[in-house]
KOLKETOR-460248 format. One record per residue (C-alpha): residue in three letters; x, y, z. Coordinates in steps of 0.02 Angstrom, whole numbers, m for minus. Layout:
N
aa:x:y:z
Ala:X:Y:Z
...
This chain:
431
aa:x:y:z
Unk:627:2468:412
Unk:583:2277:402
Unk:402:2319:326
Unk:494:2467:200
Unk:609:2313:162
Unk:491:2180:129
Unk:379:2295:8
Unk:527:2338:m93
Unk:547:2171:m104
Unk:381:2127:m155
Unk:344:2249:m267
Unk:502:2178:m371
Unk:452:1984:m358
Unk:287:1980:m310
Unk:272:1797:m350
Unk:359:1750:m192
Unk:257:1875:m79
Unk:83:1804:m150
Unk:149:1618:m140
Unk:187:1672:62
Unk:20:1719:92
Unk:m34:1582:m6
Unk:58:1443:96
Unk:61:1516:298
Unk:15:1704:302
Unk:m151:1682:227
Unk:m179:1486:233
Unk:m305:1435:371
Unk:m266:1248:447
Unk:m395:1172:584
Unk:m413:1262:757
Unk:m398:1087:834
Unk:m224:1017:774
Unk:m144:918:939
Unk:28:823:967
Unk:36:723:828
Unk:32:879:713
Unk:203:929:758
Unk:304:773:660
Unk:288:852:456
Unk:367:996:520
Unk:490:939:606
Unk:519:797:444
Unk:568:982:364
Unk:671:1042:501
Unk:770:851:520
Unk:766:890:305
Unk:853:1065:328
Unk:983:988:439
Unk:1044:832:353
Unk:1050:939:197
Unk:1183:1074:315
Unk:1281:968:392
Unk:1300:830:233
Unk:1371:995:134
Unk:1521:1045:270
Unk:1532:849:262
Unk:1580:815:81
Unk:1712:964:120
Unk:1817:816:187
Unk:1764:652:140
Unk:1832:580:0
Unk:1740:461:m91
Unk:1874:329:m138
Unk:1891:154:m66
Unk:2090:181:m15
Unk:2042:345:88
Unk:1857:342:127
Unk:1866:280:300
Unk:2021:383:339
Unk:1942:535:288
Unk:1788:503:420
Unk:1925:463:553
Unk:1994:628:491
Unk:1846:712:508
Unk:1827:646:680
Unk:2001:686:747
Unk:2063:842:653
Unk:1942:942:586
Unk:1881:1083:704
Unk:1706:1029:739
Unk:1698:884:620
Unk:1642:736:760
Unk:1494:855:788
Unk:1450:863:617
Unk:1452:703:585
Unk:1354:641:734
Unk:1224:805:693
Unk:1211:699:513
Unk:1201:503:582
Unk:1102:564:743
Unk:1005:660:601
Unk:961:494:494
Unk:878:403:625
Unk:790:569:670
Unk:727:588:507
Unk:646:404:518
Unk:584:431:691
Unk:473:581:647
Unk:432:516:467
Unk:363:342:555
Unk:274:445:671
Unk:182:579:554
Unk:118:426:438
Unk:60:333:597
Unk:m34:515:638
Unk:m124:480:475
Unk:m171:314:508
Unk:m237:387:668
Unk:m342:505:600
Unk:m380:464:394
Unk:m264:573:321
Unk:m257:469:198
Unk:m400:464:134
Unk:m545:560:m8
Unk:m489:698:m67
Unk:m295:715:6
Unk:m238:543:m84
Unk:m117:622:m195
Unk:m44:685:m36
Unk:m13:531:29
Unk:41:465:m117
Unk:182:608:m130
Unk:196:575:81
Unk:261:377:14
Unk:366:441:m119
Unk:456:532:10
Unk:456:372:129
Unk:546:298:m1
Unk:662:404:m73
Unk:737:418:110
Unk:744:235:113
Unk:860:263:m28
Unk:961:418:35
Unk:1001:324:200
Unk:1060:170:107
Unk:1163:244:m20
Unk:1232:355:123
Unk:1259:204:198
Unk:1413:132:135
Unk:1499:308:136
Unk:1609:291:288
Unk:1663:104:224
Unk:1668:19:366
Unk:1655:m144:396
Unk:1449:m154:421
Unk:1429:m25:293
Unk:1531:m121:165
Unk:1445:m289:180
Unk:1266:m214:224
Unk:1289:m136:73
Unk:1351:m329:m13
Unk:1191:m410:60
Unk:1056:m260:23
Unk:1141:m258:m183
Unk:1145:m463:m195
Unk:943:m464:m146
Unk:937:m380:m317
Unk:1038:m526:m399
Unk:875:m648:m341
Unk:769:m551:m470
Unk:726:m691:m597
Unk:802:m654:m770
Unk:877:m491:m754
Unk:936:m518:m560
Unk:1129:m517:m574
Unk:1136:m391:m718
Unk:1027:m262:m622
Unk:1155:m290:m475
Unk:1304:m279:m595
Unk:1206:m109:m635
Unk:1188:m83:m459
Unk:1382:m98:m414
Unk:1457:m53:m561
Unk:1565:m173:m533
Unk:1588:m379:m487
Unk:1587:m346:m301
Unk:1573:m185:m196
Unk:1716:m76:m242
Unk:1783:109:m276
Unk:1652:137:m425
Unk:1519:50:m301
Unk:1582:219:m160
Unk:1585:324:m305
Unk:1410:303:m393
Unk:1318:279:m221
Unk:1410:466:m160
Unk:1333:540:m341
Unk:1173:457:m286
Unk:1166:522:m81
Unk:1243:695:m103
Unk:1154:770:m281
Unk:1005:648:m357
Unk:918:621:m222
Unk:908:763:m107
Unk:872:840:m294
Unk:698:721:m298
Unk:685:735:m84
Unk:646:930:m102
Unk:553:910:m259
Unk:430:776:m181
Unk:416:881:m11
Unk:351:1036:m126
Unk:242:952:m219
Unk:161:872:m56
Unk:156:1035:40
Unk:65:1103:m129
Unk:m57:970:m140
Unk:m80:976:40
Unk:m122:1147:49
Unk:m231:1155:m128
Unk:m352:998:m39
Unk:m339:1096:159
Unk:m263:1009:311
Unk:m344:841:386
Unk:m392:859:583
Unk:m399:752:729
Unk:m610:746:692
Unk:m569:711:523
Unk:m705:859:471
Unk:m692:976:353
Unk:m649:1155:449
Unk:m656:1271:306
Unk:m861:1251:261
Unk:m917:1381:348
Unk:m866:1573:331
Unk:m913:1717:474
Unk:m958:1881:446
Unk:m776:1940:403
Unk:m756:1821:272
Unk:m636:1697:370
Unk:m676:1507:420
Unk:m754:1520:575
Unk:m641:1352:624
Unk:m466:1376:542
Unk:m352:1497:594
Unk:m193:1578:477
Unk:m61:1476:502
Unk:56:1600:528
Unk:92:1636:671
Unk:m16:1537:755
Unk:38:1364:699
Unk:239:1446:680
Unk:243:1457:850
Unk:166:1310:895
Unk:293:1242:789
Unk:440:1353:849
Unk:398:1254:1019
Unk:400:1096:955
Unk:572:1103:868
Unk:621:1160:1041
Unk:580:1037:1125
Unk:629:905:960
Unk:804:996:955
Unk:818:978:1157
Unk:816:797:1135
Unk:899:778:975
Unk:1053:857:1069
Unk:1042:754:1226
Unk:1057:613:1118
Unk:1194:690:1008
Unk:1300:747:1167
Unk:1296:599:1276
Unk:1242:437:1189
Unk:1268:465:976
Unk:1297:291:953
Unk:1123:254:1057
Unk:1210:69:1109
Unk:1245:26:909
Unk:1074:64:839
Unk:1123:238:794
Unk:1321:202:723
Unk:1350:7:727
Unk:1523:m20:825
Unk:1587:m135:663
Unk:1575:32:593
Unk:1708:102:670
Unk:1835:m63:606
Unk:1893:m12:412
Unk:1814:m114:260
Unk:1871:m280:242
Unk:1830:m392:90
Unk:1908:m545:163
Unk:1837:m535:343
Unk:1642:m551:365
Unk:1576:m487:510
Unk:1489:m603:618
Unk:1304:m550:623
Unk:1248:m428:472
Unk:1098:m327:503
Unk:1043:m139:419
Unk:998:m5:514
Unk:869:9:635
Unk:712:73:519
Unk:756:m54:382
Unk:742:m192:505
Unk:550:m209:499
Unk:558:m265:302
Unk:726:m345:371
Unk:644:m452:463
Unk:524:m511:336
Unk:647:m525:207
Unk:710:m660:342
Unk:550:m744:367
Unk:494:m793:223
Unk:558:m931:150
Unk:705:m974:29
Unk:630:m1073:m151
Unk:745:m1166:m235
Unk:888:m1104:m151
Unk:832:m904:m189
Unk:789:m790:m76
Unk:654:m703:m210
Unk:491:m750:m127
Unk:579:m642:32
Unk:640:m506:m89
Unk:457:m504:m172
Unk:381:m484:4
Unk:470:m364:82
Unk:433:m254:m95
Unk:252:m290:m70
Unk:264:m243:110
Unk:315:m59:63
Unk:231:m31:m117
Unk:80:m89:m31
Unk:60:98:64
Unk:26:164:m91
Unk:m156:89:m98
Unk:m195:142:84
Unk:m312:280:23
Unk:m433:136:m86
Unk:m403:5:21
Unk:m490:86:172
Unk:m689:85:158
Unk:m737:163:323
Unk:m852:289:320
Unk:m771:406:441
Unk:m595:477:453
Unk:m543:469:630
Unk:m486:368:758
Unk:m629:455:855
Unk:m762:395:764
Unk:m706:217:715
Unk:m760:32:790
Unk:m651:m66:894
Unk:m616:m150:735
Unk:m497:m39:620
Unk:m428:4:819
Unk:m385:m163:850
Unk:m295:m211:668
Unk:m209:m35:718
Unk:m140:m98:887
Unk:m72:m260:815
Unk:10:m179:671
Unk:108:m45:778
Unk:152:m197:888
Unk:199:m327:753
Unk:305:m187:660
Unk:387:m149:816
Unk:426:m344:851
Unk:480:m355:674
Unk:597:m201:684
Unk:641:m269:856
Unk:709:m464:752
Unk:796:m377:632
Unk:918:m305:725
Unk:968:m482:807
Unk:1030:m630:742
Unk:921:m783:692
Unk:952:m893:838
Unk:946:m739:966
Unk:824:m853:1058
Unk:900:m1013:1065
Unk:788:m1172:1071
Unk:670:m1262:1210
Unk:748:m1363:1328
Unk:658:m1530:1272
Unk:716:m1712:1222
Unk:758:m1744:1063
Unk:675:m1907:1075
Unk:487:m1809:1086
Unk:403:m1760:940
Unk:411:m1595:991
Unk:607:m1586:1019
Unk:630:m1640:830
Unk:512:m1497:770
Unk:591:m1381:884
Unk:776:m1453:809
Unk:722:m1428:634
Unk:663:m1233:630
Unk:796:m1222:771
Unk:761:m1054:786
Unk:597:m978:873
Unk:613:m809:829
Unk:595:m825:658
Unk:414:m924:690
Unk:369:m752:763
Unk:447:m644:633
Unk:336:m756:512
Unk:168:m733:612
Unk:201:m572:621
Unk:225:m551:456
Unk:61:m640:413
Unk:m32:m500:543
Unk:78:m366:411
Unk:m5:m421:274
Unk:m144:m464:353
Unk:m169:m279:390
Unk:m162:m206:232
Unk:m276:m354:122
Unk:m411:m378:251
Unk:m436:m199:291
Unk:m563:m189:148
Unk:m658:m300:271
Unk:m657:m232:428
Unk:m658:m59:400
Unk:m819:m92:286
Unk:m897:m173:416
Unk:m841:m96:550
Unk:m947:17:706
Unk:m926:192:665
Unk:m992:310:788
Unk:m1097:466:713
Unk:m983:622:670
Unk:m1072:787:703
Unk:m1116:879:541
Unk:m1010:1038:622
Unk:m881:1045:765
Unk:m854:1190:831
Unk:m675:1214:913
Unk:m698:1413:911
């Protein structure tokens, strides 16, 4: 009945049978995908349930400064089901983030990036992006206290611009400070424009993914050799072999997604920041302001670089660089080979110290600027005044580890040039 179903249906719109076939019946990925492989699909499963449970969401908030946080305690308290929604959607944000850091650090692991899928990490940054800006705009929704004066700091970085600075944050606001047309523009913003641009950059990088063919963990090409039957002798149709691969993945995902949601949603105020829970006030500043958790890296180097002239530009400018700069990963890598497999101890150890200096950055941000205090030496020594006058240590390691950011990106013309590649075989054969 299924089969006499489906051929009704495709002899009536057989556009969307042919692009099926097209895009997993038909479409032959790598024999040899492993762990990391999982992460873009679960990016579209995380995708699929932000975009559910933000929908019965906006059936009770209210986006207006008087009843904003009210309507999330209301949500909370009164509406059948509504505090599981709600943690489903902020569990769901830092979800999203966790499995979007993780499938881009899968393509630094293995070239993904690189000749001829550029456009497809191109899109893949787009993306990065865009979510940047869904999760702040969605940020100031509940109107709490963090969310309101996150969102005061994160606008005023935009007032540094030279020239046009406090215009484009009048823009920004739509008004002189954070207010109702602030909520009201930024809920336009997080519930219709961008999830609008969200799907339409995650179709146009599953299309160019699949027109160029799926990367590997040898960083080969699988599809250059056809058997007898006229199929790649090492790709395989995606569906079903890859759908249930998947299927057990999201299982697995989903298990821990709801061990967090259940028992720890709040995940000790990374997750949902306890001044979150205190009502906006304009007249009270919180005593430490920091974002959430995956703006913290940029955060952090925001932070460390520092103020000229009394303007916090030079930080603003940096931490722009430190994200537009992904877009050039595809020319700014010369090696010869794709893989982490292949590869010198070079491009692996610029690797290892950028995981662990974006972790230490991500790590700053969330704590405040004197989190580590000062050495217990005389202030008579040389070194006691020097220690006095940066007074805080921390931020001497957010800045070196900002240089090893950078350092990353600009010198990796270098090294991966002149880097020890070992030989890839002309053929692998996983089959």
């Amino acid at each position: 009945m299924v089969a006499r179903l489906w051929q009704w249906f495709d002899s009536r719109m057989p556009t969307v049978g042919a692009e099926w076939r097209k895009h997993a019946a038909e479409y032959y990925a790598p024999k040899n995908f492993n762990f990391w492989y999982f992460f873009g699909s679960l990016a579209l499963l995380v995708l699929v349930i932000q975009i559910v449970s933000g929908i019965f969401l906006t059936m009770n908030y209210k986006p207006d400064a008087n009843l904003a946080f009210g309507s999330v305690e209301y949500i909370m308290r009164d509406v059948p089901g509504g505090w599981l929604i709600r943690y489903i959607h902020s569990t769901g944000a830092s979800a999203f983030f966790i499995v979007v850091y993780l499938h881009m650090f899968r393509a630094l692991l293995y070239g993904s990036h690189k000749e001829p899928r550029e456009l497809v990490w191109i899109f893949g940054v787009l993306i990065y992006l865009t979510l940047m800006g869904e999760a702040f705009f969605g940020y100031l929704l509940p109107w709490g206290q963090m969310s309101y004066w996150g969102a005061q700091v994160i606008v005023n970085l935009f007032g540094t611009v030279p020239f046009i600075g406090p215009d484009l944050a009048l823009w920004i606001r739509g008004d002189y400070v954070v207010s109702d047309a602030t909520l009201n523009r930024f809920f336009a913003l997080h519930v219709i424009a961008l999830p609008l641009v969200l799907l339409g950059l995650v179709v146009a990088h599953l299309l160019a993914l699949h027109d160029v063919g799926s990367n590997n963990p040898d960083g080969v090409d699988a599809k250059r050799l056809k058997g007898p039957d006229g199929h790649y002798l090492d790709a395989i149709p995606f569906h079903p072999y890859y759908t249930v691969k998947d299927l057990l993945g999201s299982v697995v995902f989903l298990a821990i997604f709801c061990g967090v949601l259940f028992f720890v949603p709040e995940v000790g105020g990374y997750f949902l920041e306890y001044n979150n829970f205190v009502p906006a006030d304009p007249l009270k500043t919180p005593e430490h302001i920091a974002p959430v958790w995956y703006f913290t890296p940029f955060y952090s180097i925001l932070r460390a670089v520092p103020p000229l002239f009394h303007s916090q530009f030079p930080g603003v400018l940096a931490m722009g660089i430190a994200t537009l700069i992904l877009f050039f990963l595809p020319w700014l890598d010369r090696a010869a080979v794709k893989s982490i497999r292949y590869r010198g101890t070079l491009y692996k150890s610029w690797l290892a110290a950028f995981v662990v200096v974006f972790l230490i950055l991500g790590y700053l941000g969330t704590e405040p600027t004197t989190v580590w205090g000062q050495f217990p030496v005389s202030d008579d020594s040389f070194l006691g005044k020097y220690i006095v006058d940066t007074k805080d240590v921390a931020t001497w390691v957010a800045r070196v580890c900002t240089v090893v950011y950078f350092l990353f990106f600009f010198l990796m013309p270098w090294y991966t040039a002149r880097d020890k590649v070992k030989p890839v075989p002309e053929r692998v054969v996983w089959h």
